[in-house]
C-alpha positions in Angstrom: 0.0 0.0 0.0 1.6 3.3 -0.9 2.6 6.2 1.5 0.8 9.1 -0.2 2.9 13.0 0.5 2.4 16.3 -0.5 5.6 18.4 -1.3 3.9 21.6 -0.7 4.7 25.4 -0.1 2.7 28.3 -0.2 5.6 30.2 -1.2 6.6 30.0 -4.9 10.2 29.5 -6.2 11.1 27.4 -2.9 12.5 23.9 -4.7 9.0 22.1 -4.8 9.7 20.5 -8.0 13.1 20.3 -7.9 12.9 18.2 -4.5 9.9 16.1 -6.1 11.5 14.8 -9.2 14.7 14.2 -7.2 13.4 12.7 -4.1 11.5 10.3 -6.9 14.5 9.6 -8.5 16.6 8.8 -5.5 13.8 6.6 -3.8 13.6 4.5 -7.7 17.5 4.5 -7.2 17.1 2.5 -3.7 14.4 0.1 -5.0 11.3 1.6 -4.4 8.3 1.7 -6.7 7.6 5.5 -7.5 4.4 7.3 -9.0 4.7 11.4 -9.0 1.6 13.5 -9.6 2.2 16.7 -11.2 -0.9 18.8 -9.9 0.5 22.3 -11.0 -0.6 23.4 -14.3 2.8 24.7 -15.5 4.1 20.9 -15.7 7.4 21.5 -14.6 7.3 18.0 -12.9 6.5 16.6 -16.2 8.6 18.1 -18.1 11.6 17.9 -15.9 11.0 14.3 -16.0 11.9 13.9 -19.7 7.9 13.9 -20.5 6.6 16.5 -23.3 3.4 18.0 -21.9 2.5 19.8 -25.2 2.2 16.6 -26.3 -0.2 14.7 -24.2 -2.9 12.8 -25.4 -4.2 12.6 -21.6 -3.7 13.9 -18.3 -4.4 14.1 -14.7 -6.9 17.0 -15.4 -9.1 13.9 -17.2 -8.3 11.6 -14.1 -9.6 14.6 -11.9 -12.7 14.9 -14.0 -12.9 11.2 -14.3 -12.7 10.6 -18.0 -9.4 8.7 -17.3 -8.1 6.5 -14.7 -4.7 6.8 -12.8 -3.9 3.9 -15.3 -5.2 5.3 -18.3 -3.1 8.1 -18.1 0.2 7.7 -16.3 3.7 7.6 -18.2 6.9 5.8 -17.5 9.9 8.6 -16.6 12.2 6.1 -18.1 15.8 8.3 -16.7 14.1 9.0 -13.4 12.9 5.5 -12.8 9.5 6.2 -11.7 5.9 6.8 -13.2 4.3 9.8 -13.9 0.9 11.6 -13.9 1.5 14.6 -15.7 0.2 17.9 -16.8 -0.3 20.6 -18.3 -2.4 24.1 -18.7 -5.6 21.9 -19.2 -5.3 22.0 -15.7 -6.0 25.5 -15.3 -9.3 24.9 -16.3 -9.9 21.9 -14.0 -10.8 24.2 -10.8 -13.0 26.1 -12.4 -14.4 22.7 -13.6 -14.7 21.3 -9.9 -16.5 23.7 -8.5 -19.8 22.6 -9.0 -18.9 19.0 -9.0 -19.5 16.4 -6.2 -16.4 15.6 -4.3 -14.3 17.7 -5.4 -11.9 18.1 -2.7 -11.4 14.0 -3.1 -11.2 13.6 -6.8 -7.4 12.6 -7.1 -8.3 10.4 -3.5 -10.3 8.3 -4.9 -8.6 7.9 -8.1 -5.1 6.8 -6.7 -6.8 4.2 -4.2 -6.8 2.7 -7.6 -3.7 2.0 -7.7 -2.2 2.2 -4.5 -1.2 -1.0 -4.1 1.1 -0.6 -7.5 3.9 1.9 -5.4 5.6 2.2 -2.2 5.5 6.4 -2.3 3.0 8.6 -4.5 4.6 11.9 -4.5 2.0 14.9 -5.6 3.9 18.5 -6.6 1.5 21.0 -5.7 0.8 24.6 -7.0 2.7 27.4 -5.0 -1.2 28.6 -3.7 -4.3 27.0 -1.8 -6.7 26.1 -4.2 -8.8 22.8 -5.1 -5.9 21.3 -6.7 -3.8 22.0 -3.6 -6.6 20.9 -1.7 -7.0 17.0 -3.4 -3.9 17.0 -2.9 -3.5 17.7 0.5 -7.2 15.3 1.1 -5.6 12.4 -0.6 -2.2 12.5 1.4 -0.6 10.7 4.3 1.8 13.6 4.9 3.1 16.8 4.1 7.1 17.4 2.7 7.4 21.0 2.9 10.4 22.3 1.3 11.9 25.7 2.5 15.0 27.8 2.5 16.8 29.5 5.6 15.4 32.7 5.1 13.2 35.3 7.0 9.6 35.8 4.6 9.8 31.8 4.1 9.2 31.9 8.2 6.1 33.7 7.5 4.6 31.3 4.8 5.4 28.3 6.7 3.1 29.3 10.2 0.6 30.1 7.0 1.1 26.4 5.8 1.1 24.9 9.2 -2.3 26.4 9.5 -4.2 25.1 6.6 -2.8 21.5 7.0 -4.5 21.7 10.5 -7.4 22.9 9.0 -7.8 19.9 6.3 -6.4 17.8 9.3 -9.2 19.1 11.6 -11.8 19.1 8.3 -11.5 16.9 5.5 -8.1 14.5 5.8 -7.8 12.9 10.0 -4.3 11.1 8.5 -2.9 14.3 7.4 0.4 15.4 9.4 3.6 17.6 9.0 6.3 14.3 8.0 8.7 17.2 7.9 10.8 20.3 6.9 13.6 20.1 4.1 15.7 22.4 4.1 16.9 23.8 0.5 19.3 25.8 -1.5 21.1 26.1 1.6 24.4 28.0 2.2 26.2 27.7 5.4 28.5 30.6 4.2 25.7 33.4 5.2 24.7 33.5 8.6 21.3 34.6 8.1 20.5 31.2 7.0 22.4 29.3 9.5 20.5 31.4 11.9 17.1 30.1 10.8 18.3 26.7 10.4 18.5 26.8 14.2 15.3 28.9 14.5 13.4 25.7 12.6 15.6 22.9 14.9 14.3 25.1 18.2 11.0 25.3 17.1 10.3 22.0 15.2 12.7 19.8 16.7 12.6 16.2 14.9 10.3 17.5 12.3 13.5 19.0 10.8 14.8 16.3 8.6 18.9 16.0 9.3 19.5 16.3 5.2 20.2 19.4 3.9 19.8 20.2 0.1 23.3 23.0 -0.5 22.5 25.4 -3.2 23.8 23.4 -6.7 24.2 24.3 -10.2 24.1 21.2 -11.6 20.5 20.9 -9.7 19.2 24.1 -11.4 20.8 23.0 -15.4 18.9 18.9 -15.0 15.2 19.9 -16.2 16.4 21.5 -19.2 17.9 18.1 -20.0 14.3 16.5 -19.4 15.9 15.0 -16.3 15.9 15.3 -12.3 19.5 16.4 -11.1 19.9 12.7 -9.1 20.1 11.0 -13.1 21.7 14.1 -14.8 24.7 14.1 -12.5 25.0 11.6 -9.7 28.3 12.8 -8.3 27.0 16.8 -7.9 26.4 17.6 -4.3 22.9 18.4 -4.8 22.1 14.9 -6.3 23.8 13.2 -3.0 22.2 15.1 -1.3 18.9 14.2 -2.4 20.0 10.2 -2.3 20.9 11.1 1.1 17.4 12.8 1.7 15.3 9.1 -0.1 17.1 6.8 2.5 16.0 9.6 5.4 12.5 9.3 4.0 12.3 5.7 3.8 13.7 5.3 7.8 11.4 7.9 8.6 8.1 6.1 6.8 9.0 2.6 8.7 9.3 4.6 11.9 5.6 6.2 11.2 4.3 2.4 10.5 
């Protein structure tokens, strides 16, 4: 049965993709079976996984209006190891779409019971906002990742994230929980960040996972090449670290069990 997480930041530009593609390919890399959802309508998952997305027949906008099946629809990232749900702007239209619609918070829910029992982890990269695709995601999830760098505003979206996971908690989703806090794009050379990183330890304790993700070029240059950094270039800093970051997950997960 798979462990369902959101990676999920109110805050745009703070590594969501970047750590969902890579954390996918580093858990396929260690033997475990991989499906990521790509619930933002810019595709960047999808595309950074070596998938067109001008050139989808289907995607998980028809498994969110349920025209399609998780099955129908999904694509093998063949460099990243894992499968894919992808997408693209058709999605934009899908919450307008859902708005009148019966369960429309647990669309993507019921969809990937489908198939749970075909992965160990289902990943889903949400939008950078709170809005009914953030919110399937978040119904359908075990936990929440929540990537974020060392730096004072990101301090300010997090207690604004932290809140609306209680609310679904409290609301729609009683499994929901914080897994934990990755830290990103991190440099230990400015103290600002350092500081932070010890501001998160104090107040988060354990919920602070122990890998940290440095700041990498080699990270940013892998989507161009249609693949996550981990396949691009193993021996880059970033791409270890993110290894690093799939062994902590899968510790962490037997832990929860």
């Amino acid at each position: 049965m798979a462990k369902i997480f959101c990676i999920a930041n109110q805050k745009g530009g703070v590594g969501k993709t970047t750590t969902t593609v890579n954390l996918a390919a580093g858990l396929a890399r260690i033997g475990q079976r991989v499906l990521v959802v790509d619930l933002d309508p810019q595709g960047n998952a999808t595309m950074g996984s070596g998938v067109d997305k001008r050139t989808l027949e289907a995607s998980v906008y028809d498994v969110l209006l349920e025209s399609a099946t998780v099955a129908d629809v999904r694509r093998r990232a063949d460099k990243g190891g894992y499968d894919l749900l992808p997408a693209n702007r058709e999605l934009a239209g899908a919450e307008v779409e859902l708005v009148g619609l019966e369960r429309r918070n647990e669309r993507l829910r019921g969809a990937l019971a489908a198939v749970a029992d075909d992965y160990d982890f289902v990943l889903i990269d949400c939008p950078p906002s709170l809005n009914l695709l953030t919110l399937n995601g978040l119904v359908s999830a075990h936990g929440v990742i929540v990537p974020m760098q060392c730096e004072y505003f990101a301090l300010e979206g997090l207690s604004d994230l932290v809140n609306t996971i209680r609310q679904v908690h409290a609301n729609l989703n009683r499994d929901l929980q914080i897994i934990g806090l990755l830290r990103v794009m991190f440099d230990p050379r400015i103290t600002l960040q350092q500081q932070v990183s010890e501001q998160l330890k104090g107040h988060f304790g354990a919920k602070v996972f122990d890998t940290v993700i440095p700041r990498n070029v080699r990270l940013a240059e892998a989507p161009s090449y249609g693949q996550p950094g981990v396949v691009f270039d193993p021996a880059a800093k970033g791409a270890q670290a993110y290894l690093e970051f799939a062994r902590e997950m899968v510790q962490r997960i037997a832990t929860m069990r």
